[in-house]
Steps between C-alpha positions, in 0.01 A plus 500: 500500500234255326745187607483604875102547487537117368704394722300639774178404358600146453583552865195545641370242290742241636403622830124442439552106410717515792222610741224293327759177569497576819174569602468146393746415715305649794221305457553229672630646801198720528285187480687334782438819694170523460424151575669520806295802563128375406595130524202304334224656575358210739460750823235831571261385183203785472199350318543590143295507165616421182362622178538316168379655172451228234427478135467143351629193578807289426451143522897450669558804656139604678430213718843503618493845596183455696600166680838663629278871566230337728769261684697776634726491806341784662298488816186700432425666096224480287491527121271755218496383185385750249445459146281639210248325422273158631610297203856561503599147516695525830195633692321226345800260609496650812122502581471161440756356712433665811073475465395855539270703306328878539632851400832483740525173630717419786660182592580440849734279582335211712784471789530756767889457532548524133772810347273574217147625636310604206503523093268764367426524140445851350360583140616862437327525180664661153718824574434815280776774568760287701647202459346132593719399729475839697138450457522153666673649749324781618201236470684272741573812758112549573490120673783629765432508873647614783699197600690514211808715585708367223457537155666237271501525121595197231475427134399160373766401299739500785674176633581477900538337737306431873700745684458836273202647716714485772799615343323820297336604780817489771587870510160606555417222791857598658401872441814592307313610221208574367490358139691189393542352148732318268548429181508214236794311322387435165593119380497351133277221432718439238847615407378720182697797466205766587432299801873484598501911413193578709646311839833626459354885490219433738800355755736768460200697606389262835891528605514873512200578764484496785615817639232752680578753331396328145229232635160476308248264553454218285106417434581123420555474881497790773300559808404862693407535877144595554557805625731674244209356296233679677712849475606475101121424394615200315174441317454859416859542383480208218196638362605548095802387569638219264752415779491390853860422623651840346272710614429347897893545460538826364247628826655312746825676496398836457296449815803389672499117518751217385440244302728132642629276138533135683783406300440106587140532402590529090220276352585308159321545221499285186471705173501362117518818303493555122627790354194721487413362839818653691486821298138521607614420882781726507319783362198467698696468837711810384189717380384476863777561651513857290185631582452353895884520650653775226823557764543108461473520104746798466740300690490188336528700184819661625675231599427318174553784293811519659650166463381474125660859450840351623515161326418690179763740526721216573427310224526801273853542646615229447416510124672794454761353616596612866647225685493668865077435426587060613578577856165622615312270281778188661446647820103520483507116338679365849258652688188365326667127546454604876165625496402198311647240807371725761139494307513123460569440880187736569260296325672176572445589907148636426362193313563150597304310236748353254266577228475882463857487620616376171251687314660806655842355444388480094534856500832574652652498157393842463610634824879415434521585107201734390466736798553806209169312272292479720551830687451655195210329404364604846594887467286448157208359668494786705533764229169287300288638829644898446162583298285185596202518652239185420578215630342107483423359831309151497345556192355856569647837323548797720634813457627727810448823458563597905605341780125469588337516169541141313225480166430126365531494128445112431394173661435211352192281583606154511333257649773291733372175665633263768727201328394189562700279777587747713651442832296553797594699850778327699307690798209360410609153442681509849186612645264178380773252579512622874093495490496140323723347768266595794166312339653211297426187670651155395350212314348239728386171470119466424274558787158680397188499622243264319304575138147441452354387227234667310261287305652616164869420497372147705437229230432150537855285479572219292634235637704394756803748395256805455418366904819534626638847282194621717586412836856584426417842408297477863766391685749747337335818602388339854571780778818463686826312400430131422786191465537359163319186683203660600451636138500133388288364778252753360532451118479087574208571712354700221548265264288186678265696460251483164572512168240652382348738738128624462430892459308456843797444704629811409447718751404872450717801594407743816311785379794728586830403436797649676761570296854334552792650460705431220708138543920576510748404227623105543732299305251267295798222508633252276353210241487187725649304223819755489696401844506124488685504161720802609614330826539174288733700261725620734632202644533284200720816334745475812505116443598557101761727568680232748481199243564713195875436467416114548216524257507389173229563162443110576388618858164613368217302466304612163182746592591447863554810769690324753843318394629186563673337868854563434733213484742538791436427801654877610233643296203321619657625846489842408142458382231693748300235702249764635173537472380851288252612681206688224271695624201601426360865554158528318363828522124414370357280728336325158837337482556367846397166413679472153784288455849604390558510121571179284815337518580583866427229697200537745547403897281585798631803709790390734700831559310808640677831528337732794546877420329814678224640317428855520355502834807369659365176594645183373315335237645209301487585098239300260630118526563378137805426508635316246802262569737356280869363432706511195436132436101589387406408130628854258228620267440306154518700223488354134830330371726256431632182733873533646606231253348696191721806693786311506489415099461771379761635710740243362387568181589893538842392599578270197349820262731809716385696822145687428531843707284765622418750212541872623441759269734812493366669247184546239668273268351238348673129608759692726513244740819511795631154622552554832765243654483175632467573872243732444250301298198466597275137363181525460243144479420488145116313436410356154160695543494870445378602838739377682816599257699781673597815284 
């Protein structure tokens, strides 16, 4: 008699994993049906509110939520964000990024044919008998109005995407249902083993809903039409109450109205538990549950109850010693391994990024071999919550004595502040890059209107330089766009003038100045004495690289630039014949008269290049010019003849090659010979200046 109430219990039992396999099973053909059925919520959009109650502020996780929460893909919402105090650091973050100040500010949005019309920011104060984020809730509902005939609700630490305003609120747009939620899939940070624990439970949880008959509304992310709103006195229902999903829930289907889980909506959350920390979670999500949905709680207990009941039993028969005890435990093992695959493929379609999939993937371990640990260590959370009734909730104590009647036994005063470096609005940022691009003008050449003098920044020049800095800085604010010429003509004409002016010529300013706007940005240009020695540079590299297999150390005149006329009569061929043209592109008019530097030989202009100026006119450029040829006399620098050059370089040969020291290392006297095609001789002078190291 006791084997066959085994044998049938064991049963049932095998029939329960059975069912709970397949419900997961039936997920994803329920999802596909109700996509098909809502499709993605891009059609029939009502305008909607959504309310966020927030408590601090995480430096990675808040402005992200924001950025993707006020960029939503829905054609007309608005957005309440309600928190406890002023100096909570993300009213303080979010005060200063969008500029507005007063008891309730609002923030408009600037563009007419922008989604999101409005952010309002509401300061609900410290609650007394309820909890704070009911409080900042039922703060939140008083800034309503009638336009609003959707209700959304999210929590801040959720992560989602552009589309889940649309999505969330696609039953109640298509009128299929009044309420809509969904529900979160909880994802390790990193693969510790409560963080691995706490998805695993939390997904065998997401998997199984989804039915009518079972939906609750999740508070992390649900929405409510206005006018199932209106009749359940929303804000006079939460009053005392410690809960808000529950308990909207709880009265929503005893008035007669279904709640829609969008299975493709599942939002992933990242979690890195301790110990204490998931004890803490599980047991304060399970306390809740017991005193706001008690039909929910006795039948989670039951079904837990009932699965630990029958692994027990099995385990106990098998240490006594009953062999028949393998085949439901076998039987039950098989199963799980399908559960597990059907599981993976659920969040593997759900979740694209490659990241959280293998995060997720970290935990299938426990799926295949330790379905009986951790469903026992679930059934045992549950059991923790059979006499609890305080929980911790961000810091602040509660215990629930009714389903209305919450008391506040602790909160801590801390004093949180903003970290430094945080990342501003994306909406924000998009907003002054649009309004930058309409007034930014670009830099032009200089063309302002003339500066007068006042008597105190005018003093007497010295000399003939002093005389023309002056009428250069004339010419160069002179209205209207003037050649490079006709700044010369002016600075030469200022500079006949005389040296030494009296303090009567001066002439006194007009009694009432107008001011001039301020001059544009210009390039100030180069040194004069930079382009003739790059352009001269240039040429006589090409010219080295074309001898330099003919070239010899004996090539090389001692202290000389240039080198030598090669021998063959090929190579003086190959030798450029052309002129190098130099010029000459002074940009204070002090220097248009100066001559190029020593050593470059000095000709009158010949060659005059003609160029536009800004105007568009043609205007030839400054002409100095400076001509020369290969053949000119190199720069003299201090050293030996070619004779002394070429004794001493027979003397090097009679004593062994002298190479190039290159050190490899800190070493002292570790010198590398390099070989004799890579040598490099250096002129050697009997004085110490001109020695080479």
């Amino acid at each position: 008699m006791i084997e066959r109430f085994f044998l049938i219990f064991w049963g049932c039992w095998l029939l329960l994993v059975l069912f709970a396999a397949i419900r997961v099973f039936a997920f994803s053909f329920a999802r596909r049906r109700q996509d098909k059925r809502w499709g993605d919520g891009t059609k029939d959009h009502k305008p909607a509110v959504v309310i966020v109650p927030v408590k601090g502020f995480d430096v990675q996780s808040s402005p992200r939520f924001f950025d993707t929460l006020f960029d939503q893909d829905y054609s007309n919402y608005r957005v309440i964000v309600t928190f406890e105090a002023w100096h909570d650091p993300v009213a303080v973050w979010l005060k200063e990024e969008l500029e507005v100040t007063g008891d309730s500010p609002l923030w408009c949005h600037p563009e007419e044919n922008s989604s999101l019309k409005s952010i309002t920011l509401v300061c609900a104060g410290v609650s007394e008998n309820e909890g704070q984020k009911v409080h900042n809730q039922r703060a939140a509902f008083k800034h309503l109005t009638d336009s609003d005939e959707i209700i959304a609700f999210a929590d801040a630490d959720i992560v989602f995407k552009s589309n889940w305003l649309a999505k969330l609120v696609a039953p109640i747009n298509q009128t299929t249902h009044p309420l809509s939620t969904t529900y979160r899939w909880l994802v390790p940070k990193r693969p510790t083993l409560p963080n691995q624990i706490a998805s695993v439970i939390n997904a065998s949880i997401t998997t199984q809903g989804g039915w009518e008959s079972t939906n609750v509304l999740w508070g992390g992310s649900m929405a409510v039409a206005r006018s199932v709103f209106n009749s359940l006195d929303v804000p006079q229902l939460l009053k005392g109450s410690l809960n808000d999903d529950l308990r909207l829930s709880k009265a929503a289907r005893a008035a007669g109205n279904r709640v829609a889980f969008v299975r493709s909506l599942i939002l992933p959350t990242l979690i890195d538990f301790s110990w204490s920390d998931f004890f803490e979670f599980a047991k304060r999500q399970y306390t809740q549950v017991k005193f706001f949905s008690p039909i929910l709680y006795r039948g989670t207990n039951f079904v837990l109850g009932f699965y630990a009941l029958g692994l027990l039993s099995l385990l106990g028969a098998l240490i006594y010693g009953y062999f028949l005890a393998w085949i439901p435990i076998a039987a039950a093992y098989i199963i799980d391994q399908f559960r597990s695959l059907a599981r993976q493929q659920i969040y593997l379609s759900l979740f694209s990024e490659n990241g959280i999939q293998r995060k997720l993937f970290s935990a299938s371990w426990l799926e295949h071999m330790l379905t009986p640990f951790w469903m026992l260590l679930h059934w045992l959370l549950l059991v923790s919550t059979w006499t609890q009734s305080k929980i911790t909730w961000a810091g602040i104590s509660y215990r629930i004595i009714a389903k209305d009647k919450t008391r506040i036994l602790n909160r801590p005063v801390v004093a949180e502040r903003l970290p430094v470096g945080v990342p501003g609005l994306a909406l924000i940022a998009a907003l002054n890059d649009r309004n930058r691009g309409s007034y930014t003008q670009p830099i032009r050449p200089v063309s302002t209107a003339p500066i007068t003098p006042t008597p105190q920044t005018l003093a007497p020049p010295i000399g003939k330089a002093a005389a023309v800095e002056t009428s250069a800085s004339e010419a160069i604010v002179a209205p209207g766009p003037m050649s490079a010429r006709e700044v010369l003509e002016k600075a030469a004409g200022a500079a006949t003038t005389s040296d030494h002016p009296t303090p009567d010529k001066v002439e006194a300013p007009p009694a009432a100045p107008t001011p001039a706007p301020a001059p544009s940005l210009s390039h100030p240009g180069v040194s004069p004495f930079v382009t003739p020695l790059t352009a001269l540079a240039r040429p006589l590299r090409s010219w080295r690289s074309q001898t330099k297999e003919q070239a010899s150390p004996k090539k090389y005149l001692a202290g000389s630039l240039a080198p030598s006329r090669p021998r063959k009569k090929e190579d003086r061929e190959r030798t450029p014949a052309h002129l190098i043209q130099v010029h000459f592109h002074p940009t204070n008019p002090n220097l248009a008269e100066s001559r190029p530097p020593s050593g470059l030989p000095s000709t009158e202009p010949s060659l005059v290049e003609s160029t536009p100026d800004v105007t568009g006119n043609e205007e030839p450029l400054l002409p100095i010019t400076a001509v020369t040829t290969h053949e000119s006399t190199p720069l003299s620098f201090p050293g030996e003849s070619k004779s002394a050059h070429r004794a001493h370089f027979r003397r090097s040969r009679s004593m062994g090659y002298v190479g190039q020291r290159k050190a490899k290392s800190s070493r002292v006297n570790d010198v590398s010979y390099c070989s004799k095609g890579q040598r490099t001789f250096h002129p050697v002078s009997k004085s110490p200046a001109g020695r080479s190291s």
